[in-house]
Jmol script that loads the backbone (N, CA, C; Angstrom):
load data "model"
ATOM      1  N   UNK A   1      17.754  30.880   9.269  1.00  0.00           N
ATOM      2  CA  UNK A   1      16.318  30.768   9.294  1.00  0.00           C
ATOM      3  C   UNK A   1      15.817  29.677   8.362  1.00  0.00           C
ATOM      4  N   UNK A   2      16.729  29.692   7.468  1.00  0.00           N
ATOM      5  CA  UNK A   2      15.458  28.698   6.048  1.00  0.00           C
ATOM      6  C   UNK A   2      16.831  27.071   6.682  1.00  0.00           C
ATOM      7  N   UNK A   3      17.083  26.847   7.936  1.00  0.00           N
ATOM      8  CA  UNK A   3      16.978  25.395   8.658  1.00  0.00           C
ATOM      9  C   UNK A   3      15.842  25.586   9.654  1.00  0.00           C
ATOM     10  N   UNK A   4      15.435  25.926   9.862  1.00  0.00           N
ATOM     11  CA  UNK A   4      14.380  26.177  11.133  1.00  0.00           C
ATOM     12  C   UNK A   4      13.171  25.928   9.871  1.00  0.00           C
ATOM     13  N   UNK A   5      12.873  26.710   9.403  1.00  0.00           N
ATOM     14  CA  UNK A   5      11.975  26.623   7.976  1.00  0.00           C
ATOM     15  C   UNK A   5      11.894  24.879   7.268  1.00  0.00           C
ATOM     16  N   UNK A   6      13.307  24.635   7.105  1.00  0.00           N
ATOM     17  CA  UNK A   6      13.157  23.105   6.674  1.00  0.00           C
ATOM     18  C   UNK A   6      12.744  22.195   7.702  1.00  0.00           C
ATOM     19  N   UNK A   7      13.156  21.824   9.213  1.00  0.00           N
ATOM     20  CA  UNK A   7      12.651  21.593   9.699  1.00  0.00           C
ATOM     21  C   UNK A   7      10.987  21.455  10.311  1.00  0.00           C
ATOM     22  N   UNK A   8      10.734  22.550  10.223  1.00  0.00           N
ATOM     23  CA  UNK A   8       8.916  22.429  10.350  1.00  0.00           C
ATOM     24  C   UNK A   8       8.143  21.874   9.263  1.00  0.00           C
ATOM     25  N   UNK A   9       9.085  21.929   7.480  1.00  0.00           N
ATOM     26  CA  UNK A   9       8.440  21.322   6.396  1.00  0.00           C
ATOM     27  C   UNK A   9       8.323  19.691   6.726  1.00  0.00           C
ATOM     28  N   UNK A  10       9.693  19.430   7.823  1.00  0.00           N
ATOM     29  CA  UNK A  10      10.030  18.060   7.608  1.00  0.00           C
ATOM     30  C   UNK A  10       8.601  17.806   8.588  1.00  0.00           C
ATOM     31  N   UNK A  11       8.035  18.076   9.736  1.00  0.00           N
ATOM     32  CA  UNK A  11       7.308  17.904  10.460  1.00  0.00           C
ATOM     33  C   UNK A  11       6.288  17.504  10.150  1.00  0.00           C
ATOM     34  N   UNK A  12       5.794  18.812   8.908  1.00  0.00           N
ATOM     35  CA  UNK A  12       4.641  18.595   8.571  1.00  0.00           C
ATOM     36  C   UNK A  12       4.208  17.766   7.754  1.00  0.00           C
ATOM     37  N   UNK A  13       5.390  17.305   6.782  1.00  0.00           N
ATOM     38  CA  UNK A  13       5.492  16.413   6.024  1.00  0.00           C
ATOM     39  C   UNK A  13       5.023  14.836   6.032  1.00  0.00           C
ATOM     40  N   UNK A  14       6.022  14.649   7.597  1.00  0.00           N
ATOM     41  CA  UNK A  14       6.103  13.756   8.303  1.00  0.00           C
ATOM     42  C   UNK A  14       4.122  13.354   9.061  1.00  0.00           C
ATOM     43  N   UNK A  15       3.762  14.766   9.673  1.00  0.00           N
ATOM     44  CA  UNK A  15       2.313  14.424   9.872  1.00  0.00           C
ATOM     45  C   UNK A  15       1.266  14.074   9.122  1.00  0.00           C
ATOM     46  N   UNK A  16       1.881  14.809   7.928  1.00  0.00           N
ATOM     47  CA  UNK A  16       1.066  14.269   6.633  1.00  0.00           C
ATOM     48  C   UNK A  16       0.639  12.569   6.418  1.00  0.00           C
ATOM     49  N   UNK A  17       2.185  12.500   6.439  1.00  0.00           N
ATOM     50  CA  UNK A  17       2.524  10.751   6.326  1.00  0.00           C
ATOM     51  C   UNK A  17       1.593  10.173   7.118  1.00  0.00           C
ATOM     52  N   UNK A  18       1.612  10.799   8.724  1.00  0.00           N
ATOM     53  CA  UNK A  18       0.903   9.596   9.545  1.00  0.00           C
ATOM     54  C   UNK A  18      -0.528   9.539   9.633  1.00  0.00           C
ATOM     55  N   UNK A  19      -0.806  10.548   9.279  1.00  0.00           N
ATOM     56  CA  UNK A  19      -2.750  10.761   8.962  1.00  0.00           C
ATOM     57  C   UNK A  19      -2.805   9.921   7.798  1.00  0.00           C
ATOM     58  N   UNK A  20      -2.060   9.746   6.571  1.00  0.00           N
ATOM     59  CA  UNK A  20      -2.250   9.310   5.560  1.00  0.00           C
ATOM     60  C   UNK A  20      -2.353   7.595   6.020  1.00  0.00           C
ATOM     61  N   UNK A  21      -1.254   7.146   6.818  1.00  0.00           N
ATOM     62  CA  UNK A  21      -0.866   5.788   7.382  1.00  0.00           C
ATOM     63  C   UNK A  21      -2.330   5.362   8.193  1.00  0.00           C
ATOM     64  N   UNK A  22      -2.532   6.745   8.936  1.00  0.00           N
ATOM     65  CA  UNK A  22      -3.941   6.358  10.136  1.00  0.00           C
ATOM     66  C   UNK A  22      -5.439   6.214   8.839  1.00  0.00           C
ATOM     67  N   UNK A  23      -5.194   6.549   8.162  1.00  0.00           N
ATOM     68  CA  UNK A  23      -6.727   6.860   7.203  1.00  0.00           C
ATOM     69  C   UNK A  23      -6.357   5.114   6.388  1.00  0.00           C
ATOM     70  N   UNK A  24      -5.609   5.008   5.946  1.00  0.00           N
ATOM     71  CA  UNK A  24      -5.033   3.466   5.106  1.00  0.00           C
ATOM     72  C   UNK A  24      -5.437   2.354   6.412  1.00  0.00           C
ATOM     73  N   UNK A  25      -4.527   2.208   7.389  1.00  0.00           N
ATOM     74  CA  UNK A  25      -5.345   1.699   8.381  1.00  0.00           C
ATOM     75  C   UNK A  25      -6.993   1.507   8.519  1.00  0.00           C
ATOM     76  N   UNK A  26      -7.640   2.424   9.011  1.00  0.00           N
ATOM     77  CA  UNK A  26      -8.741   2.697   8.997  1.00  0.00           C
ATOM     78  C   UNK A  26      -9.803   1.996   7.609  1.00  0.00           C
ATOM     79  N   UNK A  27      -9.115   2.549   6.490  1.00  0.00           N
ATOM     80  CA  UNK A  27     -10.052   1.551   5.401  1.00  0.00           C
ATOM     81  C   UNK A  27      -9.655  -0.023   5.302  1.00  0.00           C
ATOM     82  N   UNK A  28      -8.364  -0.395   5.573  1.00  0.00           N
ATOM     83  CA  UNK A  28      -7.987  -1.587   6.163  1.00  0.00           C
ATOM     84  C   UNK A  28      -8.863  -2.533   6.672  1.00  0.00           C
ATOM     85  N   UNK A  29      -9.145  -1.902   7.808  1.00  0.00           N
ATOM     86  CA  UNK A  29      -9.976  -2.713   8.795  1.00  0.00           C
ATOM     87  C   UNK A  29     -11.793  -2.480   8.258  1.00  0.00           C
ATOM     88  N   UNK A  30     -11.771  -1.163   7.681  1.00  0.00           N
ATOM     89  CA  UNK A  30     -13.377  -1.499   6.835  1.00  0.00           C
ATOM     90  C   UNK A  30     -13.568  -2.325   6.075  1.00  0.00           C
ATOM     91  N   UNK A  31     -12.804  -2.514   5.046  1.00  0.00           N
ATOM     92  CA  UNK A  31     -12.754  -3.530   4.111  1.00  0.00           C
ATOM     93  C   UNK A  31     -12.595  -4.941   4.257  1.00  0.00           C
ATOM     94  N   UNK A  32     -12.173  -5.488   5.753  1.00  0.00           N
ATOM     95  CA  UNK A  32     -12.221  -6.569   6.077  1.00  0.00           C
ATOM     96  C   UNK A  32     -13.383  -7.501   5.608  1.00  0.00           C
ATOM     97  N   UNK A  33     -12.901  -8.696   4.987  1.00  0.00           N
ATOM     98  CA  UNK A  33     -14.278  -9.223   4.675  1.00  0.00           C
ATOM     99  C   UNK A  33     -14.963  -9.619   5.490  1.00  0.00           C
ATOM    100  N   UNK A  34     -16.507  -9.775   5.454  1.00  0.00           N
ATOM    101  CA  UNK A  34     -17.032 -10.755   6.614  1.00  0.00           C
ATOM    102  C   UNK A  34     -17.087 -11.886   6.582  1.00  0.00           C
ATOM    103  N   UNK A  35     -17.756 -12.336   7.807  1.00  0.00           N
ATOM    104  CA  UNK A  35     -17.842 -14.014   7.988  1.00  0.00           C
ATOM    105  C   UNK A  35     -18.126 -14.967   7.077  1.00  0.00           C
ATOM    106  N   UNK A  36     -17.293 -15.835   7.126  1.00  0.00           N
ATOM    107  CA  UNK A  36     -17.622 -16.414   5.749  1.00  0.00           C
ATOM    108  C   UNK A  36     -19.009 -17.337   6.201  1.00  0.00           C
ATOM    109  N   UNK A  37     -19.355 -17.483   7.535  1.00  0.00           N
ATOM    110  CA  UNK A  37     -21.054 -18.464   7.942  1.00  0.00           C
ATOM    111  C   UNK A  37     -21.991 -16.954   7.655  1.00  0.00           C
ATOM    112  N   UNK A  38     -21.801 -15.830   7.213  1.00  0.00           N
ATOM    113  CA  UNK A  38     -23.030 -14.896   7.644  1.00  0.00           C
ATOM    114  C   UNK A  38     -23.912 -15.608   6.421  1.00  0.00           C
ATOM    115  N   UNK A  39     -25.009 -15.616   6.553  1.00  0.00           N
ATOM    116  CA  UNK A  39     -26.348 -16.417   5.668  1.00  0.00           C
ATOM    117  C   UNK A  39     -26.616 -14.782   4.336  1.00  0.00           C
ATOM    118  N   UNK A  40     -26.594 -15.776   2.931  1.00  0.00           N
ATOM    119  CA  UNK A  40     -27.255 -15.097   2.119  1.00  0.00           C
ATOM    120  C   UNK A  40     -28.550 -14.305   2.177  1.00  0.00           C
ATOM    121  N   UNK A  41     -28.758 -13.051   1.580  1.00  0.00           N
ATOM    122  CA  UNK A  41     -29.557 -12.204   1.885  1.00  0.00           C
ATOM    123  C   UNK A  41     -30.896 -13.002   0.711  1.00  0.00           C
ATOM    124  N   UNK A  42     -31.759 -12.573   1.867  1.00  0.00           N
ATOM    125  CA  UNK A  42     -33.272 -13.508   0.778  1.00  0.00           C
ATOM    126  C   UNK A  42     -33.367 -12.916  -0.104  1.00  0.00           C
ATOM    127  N   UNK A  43     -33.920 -13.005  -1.602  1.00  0.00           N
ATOM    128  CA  UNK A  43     -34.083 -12.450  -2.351  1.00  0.00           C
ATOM    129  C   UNK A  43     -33.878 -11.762  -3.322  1.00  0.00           C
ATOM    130  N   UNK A  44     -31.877 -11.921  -2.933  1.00  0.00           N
ATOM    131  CA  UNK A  44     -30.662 -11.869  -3.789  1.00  0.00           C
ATOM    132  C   UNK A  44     -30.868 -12.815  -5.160  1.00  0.00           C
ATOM    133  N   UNK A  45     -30.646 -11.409  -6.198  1.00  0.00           N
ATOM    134  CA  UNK A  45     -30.559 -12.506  -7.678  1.00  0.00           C
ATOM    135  C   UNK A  45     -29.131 -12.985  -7.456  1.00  0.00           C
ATOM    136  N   UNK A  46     -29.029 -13.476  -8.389  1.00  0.00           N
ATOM    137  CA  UNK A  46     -27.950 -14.153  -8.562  1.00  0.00           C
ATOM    138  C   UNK A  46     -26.755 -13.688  -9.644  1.00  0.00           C
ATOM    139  N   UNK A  47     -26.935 -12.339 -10.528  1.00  0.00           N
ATOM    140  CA  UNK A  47     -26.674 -11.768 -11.195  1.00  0.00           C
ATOM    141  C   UNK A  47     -25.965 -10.538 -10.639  1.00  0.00           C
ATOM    142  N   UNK A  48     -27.031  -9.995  -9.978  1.00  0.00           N
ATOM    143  CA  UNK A  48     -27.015  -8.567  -9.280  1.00  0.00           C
ATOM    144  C   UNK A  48     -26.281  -8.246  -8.204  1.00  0.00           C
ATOM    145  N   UNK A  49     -25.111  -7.285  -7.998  1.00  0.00           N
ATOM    146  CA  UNK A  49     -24.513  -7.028  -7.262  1.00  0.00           C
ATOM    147  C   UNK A  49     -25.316  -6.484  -5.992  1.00  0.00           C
ATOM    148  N   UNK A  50     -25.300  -6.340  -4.493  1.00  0.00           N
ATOM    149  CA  UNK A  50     -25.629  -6.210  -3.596  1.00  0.00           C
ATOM    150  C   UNK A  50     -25.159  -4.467  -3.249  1.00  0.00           C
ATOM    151  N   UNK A  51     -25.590  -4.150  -2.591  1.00  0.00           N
ATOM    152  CA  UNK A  51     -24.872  -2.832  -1.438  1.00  0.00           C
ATOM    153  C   UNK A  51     -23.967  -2.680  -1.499  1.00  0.00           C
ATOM    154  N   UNK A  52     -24.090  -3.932  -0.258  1.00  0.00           N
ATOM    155  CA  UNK A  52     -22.517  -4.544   0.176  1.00  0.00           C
ATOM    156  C   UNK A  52     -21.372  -4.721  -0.183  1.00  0.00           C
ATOM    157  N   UNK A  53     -21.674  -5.382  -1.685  1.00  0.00           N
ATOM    158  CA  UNK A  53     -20.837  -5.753  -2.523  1.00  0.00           C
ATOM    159  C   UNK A  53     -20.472  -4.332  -3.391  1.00  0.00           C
ATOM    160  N   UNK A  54     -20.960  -3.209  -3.313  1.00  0.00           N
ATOM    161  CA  UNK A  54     -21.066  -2.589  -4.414  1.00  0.00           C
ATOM    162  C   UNK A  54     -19.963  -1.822  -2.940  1.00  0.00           C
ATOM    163  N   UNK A  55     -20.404  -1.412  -2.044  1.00  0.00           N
ATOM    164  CA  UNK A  55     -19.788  -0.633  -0.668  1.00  0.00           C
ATOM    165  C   UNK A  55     -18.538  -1.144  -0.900  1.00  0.00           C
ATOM    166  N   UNK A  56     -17.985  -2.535  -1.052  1.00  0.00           N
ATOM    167  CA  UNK A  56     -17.005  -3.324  -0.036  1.00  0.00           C
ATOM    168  C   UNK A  56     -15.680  -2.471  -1.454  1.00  0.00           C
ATOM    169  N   UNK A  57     -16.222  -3.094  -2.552  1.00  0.00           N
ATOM    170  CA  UNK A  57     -15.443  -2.527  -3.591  1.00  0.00           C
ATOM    171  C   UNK A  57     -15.229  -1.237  -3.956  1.00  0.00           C
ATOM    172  N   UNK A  58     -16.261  -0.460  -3.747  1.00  0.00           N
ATOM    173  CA  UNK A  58     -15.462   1.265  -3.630  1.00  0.00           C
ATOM    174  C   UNK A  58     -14.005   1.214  -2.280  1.00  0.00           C
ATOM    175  N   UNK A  59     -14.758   1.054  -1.466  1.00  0.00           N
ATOM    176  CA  UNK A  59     -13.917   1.208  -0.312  1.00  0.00           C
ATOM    177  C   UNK A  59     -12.431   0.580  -0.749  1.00  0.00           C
ATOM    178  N   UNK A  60     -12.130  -0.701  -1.583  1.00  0.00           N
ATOM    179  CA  UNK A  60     -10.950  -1.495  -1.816  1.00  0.00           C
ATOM    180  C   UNK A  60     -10.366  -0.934  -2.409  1.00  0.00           C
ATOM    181  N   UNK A  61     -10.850  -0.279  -3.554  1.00  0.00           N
ATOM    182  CA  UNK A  61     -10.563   0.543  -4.475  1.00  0.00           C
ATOM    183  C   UNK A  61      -9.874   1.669  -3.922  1.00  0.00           C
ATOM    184  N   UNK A  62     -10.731   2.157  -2.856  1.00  0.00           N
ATOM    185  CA  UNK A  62      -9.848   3.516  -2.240  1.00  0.00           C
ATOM    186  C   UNK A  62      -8.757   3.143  -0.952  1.00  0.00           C
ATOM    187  N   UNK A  63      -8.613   2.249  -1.122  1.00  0.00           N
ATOM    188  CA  UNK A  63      -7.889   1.210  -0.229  1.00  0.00           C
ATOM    189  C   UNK A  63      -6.682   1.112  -1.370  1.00  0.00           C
ATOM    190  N   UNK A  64      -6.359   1.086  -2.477  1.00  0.00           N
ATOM    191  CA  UNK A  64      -5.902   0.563  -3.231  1.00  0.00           C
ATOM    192  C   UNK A  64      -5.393   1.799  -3.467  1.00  0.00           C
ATOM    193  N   UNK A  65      -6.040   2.893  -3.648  1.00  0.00           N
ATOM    194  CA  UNK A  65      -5.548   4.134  -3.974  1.00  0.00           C
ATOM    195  C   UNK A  65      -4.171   4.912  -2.932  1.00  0.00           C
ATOM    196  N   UNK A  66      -5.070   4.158  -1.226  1.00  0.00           N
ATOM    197  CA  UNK A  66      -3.849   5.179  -0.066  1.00  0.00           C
ATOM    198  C   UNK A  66      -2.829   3.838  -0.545  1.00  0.00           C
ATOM    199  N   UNK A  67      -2.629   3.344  -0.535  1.00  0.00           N
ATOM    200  CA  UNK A  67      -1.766   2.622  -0.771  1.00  0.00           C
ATOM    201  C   UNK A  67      -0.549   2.093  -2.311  1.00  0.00           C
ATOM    202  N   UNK A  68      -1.427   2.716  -2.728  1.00  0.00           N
ATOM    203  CA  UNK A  68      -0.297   3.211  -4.244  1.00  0.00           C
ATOM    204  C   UNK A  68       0.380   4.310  -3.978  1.00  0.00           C
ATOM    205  N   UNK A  69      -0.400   5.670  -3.185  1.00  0.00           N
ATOM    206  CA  UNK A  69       0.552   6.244  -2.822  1.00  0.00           C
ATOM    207  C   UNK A  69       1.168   6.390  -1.560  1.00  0.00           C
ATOM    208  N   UNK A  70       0.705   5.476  -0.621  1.00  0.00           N
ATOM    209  CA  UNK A  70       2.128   5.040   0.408  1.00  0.00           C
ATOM    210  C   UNK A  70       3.225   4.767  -0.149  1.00  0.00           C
ATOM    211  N   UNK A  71       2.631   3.763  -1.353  1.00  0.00           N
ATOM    212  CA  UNK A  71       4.349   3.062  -2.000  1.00  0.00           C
ATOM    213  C   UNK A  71       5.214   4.571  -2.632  1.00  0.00           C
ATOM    214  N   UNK A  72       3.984   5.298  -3.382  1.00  0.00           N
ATOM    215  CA  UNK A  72       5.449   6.250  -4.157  1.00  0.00           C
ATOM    216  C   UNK A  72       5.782   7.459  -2.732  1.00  0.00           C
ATOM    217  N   UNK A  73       5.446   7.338  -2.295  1.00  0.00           N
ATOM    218  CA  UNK A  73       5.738   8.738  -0.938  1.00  0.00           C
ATOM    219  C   UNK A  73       6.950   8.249  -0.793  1.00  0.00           C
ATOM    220  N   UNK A  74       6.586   6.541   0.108  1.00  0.00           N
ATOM    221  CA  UNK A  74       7.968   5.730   0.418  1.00  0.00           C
ATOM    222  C   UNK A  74       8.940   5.374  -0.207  1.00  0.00           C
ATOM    223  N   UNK A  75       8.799   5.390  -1.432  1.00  0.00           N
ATOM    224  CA  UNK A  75      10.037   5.574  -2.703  1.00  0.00           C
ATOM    225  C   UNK A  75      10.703   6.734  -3.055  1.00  0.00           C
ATOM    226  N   UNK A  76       9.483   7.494  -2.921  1.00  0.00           N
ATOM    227  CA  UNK A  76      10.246   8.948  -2.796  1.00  0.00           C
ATOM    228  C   UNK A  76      11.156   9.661  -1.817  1.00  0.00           C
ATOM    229  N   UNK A  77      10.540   9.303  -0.932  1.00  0.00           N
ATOM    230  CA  UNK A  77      11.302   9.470   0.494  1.00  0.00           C
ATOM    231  C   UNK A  77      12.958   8.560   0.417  1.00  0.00           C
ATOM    232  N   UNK A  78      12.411   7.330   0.385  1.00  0.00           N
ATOM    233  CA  UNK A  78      13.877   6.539   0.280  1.00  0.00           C
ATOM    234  C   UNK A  78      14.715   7.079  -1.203  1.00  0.00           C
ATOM    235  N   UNK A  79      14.726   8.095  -2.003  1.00  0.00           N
ATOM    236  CA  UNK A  79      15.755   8.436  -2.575  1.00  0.00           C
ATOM    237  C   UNK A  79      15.481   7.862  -4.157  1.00  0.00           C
ATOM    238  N   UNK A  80      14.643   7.050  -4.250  1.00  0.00           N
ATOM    239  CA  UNK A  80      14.170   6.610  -5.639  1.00  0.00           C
ATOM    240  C   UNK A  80      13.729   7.594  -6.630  1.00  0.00           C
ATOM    241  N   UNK A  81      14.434   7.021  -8.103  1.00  0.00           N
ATOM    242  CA  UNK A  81      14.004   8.042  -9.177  1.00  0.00           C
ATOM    243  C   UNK A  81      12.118   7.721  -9.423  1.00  0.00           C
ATOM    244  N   UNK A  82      11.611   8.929  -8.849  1.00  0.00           N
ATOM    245  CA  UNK A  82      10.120   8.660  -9.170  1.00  0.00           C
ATOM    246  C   UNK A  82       9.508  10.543  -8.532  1.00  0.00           C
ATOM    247  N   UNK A  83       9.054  11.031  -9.810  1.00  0.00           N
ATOM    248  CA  UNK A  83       8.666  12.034 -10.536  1.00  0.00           C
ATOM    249  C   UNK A  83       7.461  12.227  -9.168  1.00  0.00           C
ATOM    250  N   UNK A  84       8.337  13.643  -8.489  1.00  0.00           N
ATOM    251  CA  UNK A  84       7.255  14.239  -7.321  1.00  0.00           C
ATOM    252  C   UNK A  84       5.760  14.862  -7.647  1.00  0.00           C
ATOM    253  N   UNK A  85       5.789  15.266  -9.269  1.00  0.00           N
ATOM    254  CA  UNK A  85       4.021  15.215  -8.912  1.00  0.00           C
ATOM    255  C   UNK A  85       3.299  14.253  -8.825  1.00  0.00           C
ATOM    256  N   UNK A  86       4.259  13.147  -9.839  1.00  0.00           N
ATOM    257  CA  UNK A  86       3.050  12.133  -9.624  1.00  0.00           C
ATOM    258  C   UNK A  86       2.864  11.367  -8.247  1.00  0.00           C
ATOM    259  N   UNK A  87       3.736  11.410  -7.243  1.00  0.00           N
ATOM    260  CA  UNK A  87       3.847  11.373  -5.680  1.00  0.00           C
ATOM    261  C   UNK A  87       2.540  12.256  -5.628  1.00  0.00           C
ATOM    262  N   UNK A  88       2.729  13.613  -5.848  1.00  0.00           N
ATOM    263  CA  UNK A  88       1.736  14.416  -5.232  1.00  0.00           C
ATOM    264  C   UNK A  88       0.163  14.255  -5.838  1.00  0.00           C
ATOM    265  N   UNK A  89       0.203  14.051  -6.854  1.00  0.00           N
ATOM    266  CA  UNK A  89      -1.287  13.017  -7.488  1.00  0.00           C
ATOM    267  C   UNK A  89      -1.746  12.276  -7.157  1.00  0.00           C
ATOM    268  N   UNK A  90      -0.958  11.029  -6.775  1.00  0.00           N
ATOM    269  CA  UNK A  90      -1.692   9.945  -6.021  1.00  0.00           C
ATOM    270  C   UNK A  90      -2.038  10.330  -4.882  1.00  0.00           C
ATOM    271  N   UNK A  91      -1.106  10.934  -3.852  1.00  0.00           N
ATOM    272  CA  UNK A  91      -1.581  11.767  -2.788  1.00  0.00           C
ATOM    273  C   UNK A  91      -2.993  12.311  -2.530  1.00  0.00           C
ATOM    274  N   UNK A  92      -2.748  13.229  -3.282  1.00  0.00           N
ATOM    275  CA  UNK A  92      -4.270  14.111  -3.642  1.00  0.00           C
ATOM    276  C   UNK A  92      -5.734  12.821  -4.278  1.00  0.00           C
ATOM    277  N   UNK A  93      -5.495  12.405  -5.337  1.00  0.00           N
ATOM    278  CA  UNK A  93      -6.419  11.264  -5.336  1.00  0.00           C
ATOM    279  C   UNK A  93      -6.759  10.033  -4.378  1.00  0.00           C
ATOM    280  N   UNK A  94      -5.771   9.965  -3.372  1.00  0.00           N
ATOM    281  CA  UNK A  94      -5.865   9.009  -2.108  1.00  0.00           C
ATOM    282  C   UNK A  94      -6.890   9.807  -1.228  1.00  0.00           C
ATOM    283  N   UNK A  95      -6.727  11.260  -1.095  1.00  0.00           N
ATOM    284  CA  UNK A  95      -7.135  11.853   0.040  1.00  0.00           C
ATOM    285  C   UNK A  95      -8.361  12.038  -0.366  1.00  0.00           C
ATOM    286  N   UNK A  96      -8.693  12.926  -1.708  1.00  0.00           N
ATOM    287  CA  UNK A  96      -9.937  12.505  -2.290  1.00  0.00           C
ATOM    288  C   UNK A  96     -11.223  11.692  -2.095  1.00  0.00           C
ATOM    289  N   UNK A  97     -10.576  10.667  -2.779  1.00  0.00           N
ATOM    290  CA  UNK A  97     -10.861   9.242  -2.316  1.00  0.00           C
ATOM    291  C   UNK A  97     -11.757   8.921  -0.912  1.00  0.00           C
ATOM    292  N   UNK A  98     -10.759   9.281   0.155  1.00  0.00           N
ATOM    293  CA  UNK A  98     -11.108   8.940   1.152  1.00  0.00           C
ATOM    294  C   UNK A  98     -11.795  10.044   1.811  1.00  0.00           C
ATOM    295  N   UNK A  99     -11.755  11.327   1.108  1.00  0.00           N
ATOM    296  CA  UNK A  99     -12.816  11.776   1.419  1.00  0.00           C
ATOM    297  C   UNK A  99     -14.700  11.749   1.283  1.00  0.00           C
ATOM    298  N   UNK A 100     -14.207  11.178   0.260  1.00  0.00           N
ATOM    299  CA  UNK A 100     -15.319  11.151  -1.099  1.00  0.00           C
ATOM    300  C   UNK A 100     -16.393   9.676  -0.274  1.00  0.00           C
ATOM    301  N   UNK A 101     -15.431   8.744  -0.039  1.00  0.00           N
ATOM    302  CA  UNK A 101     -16.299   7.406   0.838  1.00  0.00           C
ATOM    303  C   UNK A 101     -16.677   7.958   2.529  1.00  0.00           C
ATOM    304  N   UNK A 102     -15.571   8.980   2.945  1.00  0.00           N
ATOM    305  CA  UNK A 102     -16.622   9.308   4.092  1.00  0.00           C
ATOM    306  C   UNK A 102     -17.355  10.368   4.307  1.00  0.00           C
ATOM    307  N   UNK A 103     -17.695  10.916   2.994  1.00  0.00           N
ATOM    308  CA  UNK A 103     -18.835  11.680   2.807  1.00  0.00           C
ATOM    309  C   UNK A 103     -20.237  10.492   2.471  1.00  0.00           C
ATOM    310  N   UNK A 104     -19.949   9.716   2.214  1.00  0.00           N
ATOM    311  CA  UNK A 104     -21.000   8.561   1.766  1.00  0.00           C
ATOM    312  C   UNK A 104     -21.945   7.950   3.090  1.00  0.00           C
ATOM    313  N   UNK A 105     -20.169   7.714   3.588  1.00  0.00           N
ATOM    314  CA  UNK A 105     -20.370   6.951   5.163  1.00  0.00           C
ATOM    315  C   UNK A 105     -21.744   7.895   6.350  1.00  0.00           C
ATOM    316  N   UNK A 106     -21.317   9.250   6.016  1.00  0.00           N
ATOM    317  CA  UNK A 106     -21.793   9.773   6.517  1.00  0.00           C
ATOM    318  C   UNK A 106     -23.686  10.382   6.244  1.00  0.00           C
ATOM    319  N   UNK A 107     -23.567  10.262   4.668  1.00  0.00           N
ATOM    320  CA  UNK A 107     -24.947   9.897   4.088  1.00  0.00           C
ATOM    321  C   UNK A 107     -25.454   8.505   4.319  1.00  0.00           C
ATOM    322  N   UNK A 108     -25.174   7.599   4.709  1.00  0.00           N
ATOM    323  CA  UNK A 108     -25.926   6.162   5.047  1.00  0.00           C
ATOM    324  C   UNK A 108     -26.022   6.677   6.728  1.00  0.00           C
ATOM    325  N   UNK A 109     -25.437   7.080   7.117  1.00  0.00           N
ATOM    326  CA  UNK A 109     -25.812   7.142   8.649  1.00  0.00           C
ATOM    327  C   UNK A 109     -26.435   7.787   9.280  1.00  0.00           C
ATOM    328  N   UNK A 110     -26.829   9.507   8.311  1.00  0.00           N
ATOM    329  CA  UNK A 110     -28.045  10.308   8.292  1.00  0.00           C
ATOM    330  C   UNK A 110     -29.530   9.459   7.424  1.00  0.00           C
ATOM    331  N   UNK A 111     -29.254   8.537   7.013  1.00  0.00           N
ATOM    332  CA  UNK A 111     -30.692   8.682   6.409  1.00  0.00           C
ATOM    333  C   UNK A 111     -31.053   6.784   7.235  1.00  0.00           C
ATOM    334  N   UNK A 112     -29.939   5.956   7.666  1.00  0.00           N
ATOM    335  CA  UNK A 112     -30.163   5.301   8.803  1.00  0.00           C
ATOM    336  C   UNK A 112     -30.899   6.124  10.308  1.00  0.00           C
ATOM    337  N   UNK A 113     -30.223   7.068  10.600  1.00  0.00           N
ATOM    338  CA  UNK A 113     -31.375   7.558  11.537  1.00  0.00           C
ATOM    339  C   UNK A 113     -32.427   8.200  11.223  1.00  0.00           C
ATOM    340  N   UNK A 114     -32.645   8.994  10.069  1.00  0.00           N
ATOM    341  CA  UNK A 114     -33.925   9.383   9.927  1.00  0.00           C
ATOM    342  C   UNK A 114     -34.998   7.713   9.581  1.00  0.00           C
ATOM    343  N   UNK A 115     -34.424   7.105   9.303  1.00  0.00           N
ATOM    344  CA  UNK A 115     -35.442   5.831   8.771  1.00  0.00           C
ATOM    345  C   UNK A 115     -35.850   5.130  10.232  1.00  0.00           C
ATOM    346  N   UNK A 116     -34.572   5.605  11.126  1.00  0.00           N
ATOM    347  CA  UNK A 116     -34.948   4.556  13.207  1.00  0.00           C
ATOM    348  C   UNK A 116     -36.009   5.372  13.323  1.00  0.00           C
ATOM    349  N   UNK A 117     -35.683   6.774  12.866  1.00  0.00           N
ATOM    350  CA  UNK A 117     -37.264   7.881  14.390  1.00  0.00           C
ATOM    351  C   UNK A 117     -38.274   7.966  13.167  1.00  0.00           C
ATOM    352  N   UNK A 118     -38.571   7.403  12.096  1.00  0.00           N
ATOM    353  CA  UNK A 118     -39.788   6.900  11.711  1.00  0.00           C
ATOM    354  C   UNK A 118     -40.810   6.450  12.432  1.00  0.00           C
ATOM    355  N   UNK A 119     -41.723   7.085  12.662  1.00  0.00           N
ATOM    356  CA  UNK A 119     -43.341   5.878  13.484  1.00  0.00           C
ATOM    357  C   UNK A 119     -43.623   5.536  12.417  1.00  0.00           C
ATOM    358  N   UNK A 120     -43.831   3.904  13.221  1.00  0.00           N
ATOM    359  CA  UNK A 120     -44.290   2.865  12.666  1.00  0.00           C
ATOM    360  C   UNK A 120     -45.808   2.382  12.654  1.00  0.00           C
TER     361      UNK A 120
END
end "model"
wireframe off; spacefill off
backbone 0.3
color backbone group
């Protein structure tokens, strides 16, 4: 029984991995910079960080996070001396993380539609 048991750990393990791979992806392609012709916003100091700028860098940051712990999962996995909680820390602070920005995502996009069905 406890191979049948290891097996389903390996599974889940393994699904873990690829949600983790699909969510890294995913901020990947958010974080893409934009166009480098898009025109400066009017009225931008010149000091002062933007939204955008303030958005682009959380997101990198948590970009930075699934991906510190891709590397120790994948070190861990490949047999490398490297200490499984702290595998499981970065883990947990990756997922965090990426929870934490699409709870955000999801506050700009509720108060984007309450601001569309505004009368004008």
């Amino acid at each position: 029984m406890s191979g049948v048991a290891g097996i389903g750990g390996v599974d889940r393990v393994m699904a873990l991995r690829a949600q983790i791979l699909e969510r890294n992806a995913a901020l990947s392609r958010a974080a893409a910079p934009a166009p480098a012709s898009a025109p400066e916003p009017v009225g931008k100091a010149s000091g002062a960080a933007s939204f955008a700028d303030t958005m682009q860098s959380a997101i990198a940051k948590v970009n930075d996070g699934q991906q510190k712990a891709s590397a120790l999962s994948e070190a861990y996995e490949r047999g490398e001396t490297v200490d499984i909680a702290k595998v499981m820390l970065a883990r947990q602070e990756a997922s965090v993380g990426f929870e934490a920005t699409l709870q955000v995502r999801n506050k700009i996009l509720s108060a984007y539609k309450d601001i569309m069905s505004m009368p004008v």
